[in-house]
DSSP file (Angstrom, degrees, kcal/mol; ACC not computed):
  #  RESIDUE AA STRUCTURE BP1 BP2  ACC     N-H-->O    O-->H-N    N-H-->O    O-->H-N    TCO  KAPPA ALPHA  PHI   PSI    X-CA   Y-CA   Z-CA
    1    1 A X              0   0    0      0, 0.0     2,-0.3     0, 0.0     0, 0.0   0.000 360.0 360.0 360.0 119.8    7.4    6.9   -1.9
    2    2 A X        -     0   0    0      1,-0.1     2,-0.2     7,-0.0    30,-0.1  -0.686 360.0-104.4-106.4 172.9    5.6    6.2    1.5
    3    3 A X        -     0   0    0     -2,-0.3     2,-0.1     2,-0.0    -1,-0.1  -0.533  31.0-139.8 -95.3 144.0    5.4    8.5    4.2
    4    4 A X    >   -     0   0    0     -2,-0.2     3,-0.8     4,-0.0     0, 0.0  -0.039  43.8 -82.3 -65.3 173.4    7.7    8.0    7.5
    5    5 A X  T 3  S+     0   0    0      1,-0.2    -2,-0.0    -2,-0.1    -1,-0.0   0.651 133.4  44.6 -61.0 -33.6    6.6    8.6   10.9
    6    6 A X  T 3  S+     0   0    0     29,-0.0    29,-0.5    28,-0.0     2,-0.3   0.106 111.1  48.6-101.5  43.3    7.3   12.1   10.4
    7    7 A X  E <  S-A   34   0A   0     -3,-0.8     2,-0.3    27,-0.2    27,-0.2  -0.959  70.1-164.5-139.6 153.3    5.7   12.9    6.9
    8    8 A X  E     -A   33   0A   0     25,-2.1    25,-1.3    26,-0.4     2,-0.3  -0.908  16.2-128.5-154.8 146.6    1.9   11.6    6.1
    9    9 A X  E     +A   32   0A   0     -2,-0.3    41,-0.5    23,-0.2     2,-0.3  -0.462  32.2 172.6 -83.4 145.2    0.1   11.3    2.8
   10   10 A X  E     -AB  31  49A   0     21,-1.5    21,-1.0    -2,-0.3     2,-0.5  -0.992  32.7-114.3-161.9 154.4   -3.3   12.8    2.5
   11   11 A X  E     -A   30   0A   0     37,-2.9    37,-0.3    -2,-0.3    19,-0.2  -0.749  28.0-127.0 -91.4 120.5   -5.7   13.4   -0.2
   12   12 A X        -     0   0    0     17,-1.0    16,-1.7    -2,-0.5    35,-0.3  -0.526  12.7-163.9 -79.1 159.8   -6.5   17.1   -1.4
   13   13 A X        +     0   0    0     33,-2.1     2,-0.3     1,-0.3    -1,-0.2   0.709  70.0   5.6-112.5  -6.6  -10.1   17.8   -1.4
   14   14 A X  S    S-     0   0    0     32,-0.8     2,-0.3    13,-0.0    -1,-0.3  -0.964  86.6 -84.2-141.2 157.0   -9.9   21.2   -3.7
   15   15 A X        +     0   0    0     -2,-0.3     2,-0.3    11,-0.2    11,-0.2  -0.583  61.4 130.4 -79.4 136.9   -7.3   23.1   -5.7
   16   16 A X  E     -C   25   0B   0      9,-2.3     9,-2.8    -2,-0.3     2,-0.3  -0.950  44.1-116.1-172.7-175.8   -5.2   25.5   -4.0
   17   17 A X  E     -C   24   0B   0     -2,-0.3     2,-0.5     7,-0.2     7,-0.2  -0.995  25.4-127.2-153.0 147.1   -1.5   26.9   -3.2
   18   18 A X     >  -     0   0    0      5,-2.2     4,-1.0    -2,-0.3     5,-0.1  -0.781  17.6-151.4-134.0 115.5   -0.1   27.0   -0.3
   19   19 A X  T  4 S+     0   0    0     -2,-0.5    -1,-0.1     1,-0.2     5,-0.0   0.553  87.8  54.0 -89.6   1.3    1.0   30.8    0.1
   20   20 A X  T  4 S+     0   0    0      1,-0.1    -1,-0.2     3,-0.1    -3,-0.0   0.763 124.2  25.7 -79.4 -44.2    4.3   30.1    2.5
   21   21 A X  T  4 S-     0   0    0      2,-0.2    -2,-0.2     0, 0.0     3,-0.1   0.619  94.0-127.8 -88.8 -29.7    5.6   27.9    0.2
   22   22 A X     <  +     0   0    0     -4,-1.0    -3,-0.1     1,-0.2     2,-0.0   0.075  62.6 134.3  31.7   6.7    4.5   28.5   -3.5
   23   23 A X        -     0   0    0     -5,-0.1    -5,-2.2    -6,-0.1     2,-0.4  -0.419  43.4-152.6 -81.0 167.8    3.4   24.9   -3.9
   24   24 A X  E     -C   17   0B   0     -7,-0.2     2,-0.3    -3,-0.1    -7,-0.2  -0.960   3.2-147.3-151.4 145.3    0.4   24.4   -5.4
   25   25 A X  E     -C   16   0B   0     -9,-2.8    -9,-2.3    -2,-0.4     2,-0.7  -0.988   3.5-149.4-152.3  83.7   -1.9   21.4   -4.9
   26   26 A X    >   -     0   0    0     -2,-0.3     3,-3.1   -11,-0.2   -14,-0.2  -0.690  29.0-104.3 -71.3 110.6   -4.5   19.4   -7.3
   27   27 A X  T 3  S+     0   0    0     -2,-0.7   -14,-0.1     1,-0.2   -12,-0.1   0.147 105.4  24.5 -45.5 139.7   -7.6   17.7   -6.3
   28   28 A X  T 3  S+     0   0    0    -16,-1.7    -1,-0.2     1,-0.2   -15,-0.1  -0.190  92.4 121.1 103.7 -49.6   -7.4   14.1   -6.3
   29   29 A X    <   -     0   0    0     -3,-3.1   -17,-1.0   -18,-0.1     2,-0.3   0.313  54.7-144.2 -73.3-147.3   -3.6   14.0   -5.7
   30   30 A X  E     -A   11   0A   0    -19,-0.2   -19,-0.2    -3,-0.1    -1,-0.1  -0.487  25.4-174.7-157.5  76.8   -2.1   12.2   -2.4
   31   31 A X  E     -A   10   0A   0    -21,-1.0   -21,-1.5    -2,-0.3     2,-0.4  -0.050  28.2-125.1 -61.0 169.0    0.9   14.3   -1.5
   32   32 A X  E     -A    9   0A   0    -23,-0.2     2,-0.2   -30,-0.1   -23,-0.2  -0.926  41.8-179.1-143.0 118.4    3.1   13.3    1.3
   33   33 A X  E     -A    8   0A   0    -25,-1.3   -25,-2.1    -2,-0.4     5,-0.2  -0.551  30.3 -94.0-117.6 149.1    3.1   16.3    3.7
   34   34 A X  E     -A    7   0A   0     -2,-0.2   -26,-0.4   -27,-0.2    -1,-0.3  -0.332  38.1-113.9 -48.0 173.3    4.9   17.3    7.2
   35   35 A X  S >> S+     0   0    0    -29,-0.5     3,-3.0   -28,-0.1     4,-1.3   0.872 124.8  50.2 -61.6 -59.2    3.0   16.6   10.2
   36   36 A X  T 34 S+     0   0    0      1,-0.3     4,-0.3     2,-0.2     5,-0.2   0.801 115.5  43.4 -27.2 -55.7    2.9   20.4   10.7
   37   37 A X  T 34 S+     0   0    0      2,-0.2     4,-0.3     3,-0.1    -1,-0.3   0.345 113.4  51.0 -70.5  -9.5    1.7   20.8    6.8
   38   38 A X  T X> S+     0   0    0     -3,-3.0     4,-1.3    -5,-0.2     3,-1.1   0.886 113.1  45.2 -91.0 -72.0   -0.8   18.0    7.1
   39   39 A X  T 3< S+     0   0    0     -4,-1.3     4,-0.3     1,-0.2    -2,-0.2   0.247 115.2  48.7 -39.3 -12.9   -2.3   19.6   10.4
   40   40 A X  T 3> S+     0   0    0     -4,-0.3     4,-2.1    -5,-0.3    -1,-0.2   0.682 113.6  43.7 -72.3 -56.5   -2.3   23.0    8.8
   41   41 A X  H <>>S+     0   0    0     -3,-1.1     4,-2.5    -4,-0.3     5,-2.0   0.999 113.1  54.4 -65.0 -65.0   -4.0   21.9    5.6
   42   42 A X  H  <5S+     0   0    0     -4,-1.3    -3,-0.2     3,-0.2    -1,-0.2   0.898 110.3  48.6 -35.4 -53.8   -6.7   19.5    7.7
   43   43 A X  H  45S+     0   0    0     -4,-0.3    -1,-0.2     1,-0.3    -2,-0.2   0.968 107.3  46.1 -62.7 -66.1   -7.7   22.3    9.6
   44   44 A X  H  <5S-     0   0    0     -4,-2.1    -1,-0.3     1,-0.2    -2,-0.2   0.750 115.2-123.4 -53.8 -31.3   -8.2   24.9    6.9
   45   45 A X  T  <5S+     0   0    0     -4,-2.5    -3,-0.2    -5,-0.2    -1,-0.2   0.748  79.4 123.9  94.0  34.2  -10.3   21.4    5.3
   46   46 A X  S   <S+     0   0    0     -5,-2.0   -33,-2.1    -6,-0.2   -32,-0.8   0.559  75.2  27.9 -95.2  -0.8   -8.1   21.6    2.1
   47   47 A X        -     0   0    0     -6,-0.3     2,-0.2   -35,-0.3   -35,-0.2  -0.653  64.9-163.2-124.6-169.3   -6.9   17.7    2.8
   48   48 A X        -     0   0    0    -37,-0.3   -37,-2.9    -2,-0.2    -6,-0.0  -0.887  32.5 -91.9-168.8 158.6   -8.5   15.1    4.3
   49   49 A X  B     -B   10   0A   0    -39,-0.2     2,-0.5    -2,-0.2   -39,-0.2  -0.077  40.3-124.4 -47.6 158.6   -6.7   11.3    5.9
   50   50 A X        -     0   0    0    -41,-0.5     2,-0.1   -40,-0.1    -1,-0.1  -0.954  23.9-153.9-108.7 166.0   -6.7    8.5    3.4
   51   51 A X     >  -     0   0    0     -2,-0.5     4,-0.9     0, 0.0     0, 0.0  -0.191  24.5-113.8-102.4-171.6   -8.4    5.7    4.8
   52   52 A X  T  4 S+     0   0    0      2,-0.2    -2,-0.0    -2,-0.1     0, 0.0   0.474 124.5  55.4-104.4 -20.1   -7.5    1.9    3.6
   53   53 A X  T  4 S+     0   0    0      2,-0.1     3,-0.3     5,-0.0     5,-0.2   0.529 107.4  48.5 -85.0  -3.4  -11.0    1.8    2.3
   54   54 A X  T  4 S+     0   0    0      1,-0.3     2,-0.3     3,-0.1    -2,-0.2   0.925 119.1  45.9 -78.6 -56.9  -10.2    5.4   -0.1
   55   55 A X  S  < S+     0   0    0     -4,-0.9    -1,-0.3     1,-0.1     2,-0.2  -0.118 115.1  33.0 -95.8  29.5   -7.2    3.8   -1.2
   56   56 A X  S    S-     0   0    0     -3,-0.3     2,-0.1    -2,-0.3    -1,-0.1  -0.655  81.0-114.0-176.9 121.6   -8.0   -0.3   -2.3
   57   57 A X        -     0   0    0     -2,-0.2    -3,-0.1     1,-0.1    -2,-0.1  -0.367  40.4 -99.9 -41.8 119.6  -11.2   -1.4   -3.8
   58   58 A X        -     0   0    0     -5,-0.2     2,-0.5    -2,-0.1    -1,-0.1  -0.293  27.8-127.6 -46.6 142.7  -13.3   -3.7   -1.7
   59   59 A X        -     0   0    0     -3,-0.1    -1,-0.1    -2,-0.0     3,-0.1  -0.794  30.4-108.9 -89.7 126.1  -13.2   -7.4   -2.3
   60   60 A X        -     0   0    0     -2,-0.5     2,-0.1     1,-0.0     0, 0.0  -0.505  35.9-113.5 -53.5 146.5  -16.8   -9.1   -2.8
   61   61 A X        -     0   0    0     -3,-0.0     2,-0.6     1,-0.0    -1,-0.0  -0.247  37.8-150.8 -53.4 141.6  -17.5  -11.1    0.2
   62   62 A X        +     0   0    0     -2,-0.1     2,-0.1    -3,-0.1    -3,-0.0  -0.898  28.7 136.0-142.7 147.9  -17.5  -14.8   -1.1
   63   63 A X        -     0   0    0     -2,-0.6     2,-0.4     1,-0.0     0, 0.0  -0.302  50.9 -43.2-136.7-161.2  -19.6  -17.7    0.4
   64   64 A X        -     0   0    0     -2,-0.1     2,-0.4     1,-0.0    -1,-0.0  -0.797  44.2-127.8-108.5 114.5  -21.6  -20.4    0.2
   65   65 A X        -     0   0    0     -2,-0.4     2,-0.6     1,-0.0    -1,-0.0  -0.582  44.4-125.2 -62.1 112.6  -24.6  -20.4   -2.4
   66   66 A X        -     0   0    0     -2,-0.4     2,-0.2     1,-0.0    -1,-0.0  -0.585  23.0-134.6 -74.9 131.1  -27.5  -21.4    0.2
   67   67 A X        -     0   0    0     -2,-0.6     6,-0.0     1,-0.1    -1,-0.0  -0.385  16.4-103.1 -95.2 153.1  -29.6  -24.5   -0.5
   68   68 A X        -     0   0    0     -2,-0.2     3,-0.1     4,-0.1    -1,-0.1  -0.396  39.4-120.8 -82.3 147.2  -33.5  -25.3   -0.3
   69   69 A X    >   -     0   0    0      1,-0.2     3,-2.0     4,-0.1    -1,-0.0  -0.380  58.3 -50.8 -73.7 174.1  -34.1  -27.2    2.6
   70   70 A X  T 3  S+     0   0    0      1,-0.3    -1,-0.2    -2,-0.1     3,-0.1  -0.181 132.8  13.3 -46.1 119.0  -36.1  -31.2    1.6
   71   71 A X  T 3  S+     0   0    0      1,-0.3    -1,-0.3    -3,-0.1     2,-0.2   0.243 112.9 107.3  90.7  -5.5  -39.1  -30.8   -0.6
   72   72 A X    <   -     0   0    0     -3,-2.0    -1,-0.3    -5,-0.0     2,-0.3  -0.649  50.6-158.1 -64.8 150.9  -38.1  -27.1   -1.4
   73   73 A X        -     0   0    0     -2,-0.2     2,-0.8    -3,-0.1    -4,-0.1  -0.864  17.5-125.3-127.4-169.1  -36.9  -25.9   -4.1
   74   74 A X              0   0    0     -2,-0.3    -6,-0.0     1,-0.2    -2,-0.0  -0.763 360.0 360.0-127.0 104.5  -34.9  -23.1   -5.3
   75   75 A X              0   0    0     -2,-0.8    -1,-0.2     0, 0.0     0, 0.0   0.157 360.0 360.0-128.1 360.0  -36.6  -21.2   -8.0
């Protein structure tokens, strides 16, 4: 499910339970939370954003093997 313009997914950074509510919250998971609930939880520092780098493995860079200039070699 991805979050609408008024829900956002966030990452918890500890376990904990949300005492308005009874839901209860495992580190590691990626909930998709009001704005209100995100901005509650962020402050208190019990979430945190994902980024685009949290959430998708970097690709190695790939390029061009560089070559010894005349009378070098590469060794």
């Amino acid at each position: 499910m991805s979050a609408t313009p008024s829900t956002v997914r966030a990452t918890v950074k500890r376990d904990f339970a949300d005492a308005g509510t009874d839901r209860k919250f495992a580190e590691g998971e990626k909930p998709e939370l009001s704005r209100g609930e995100y901005e509650n939880y962020r402050a208190a520092g019990l979430v945190e954003p994902i980024t685009e780098t949290a959430s998708a493995p970097a690709k190695p860079k790939r390029g061009r093997t560089p070559r010894a200039a005349k009378g070098e070699t590469n060794s």
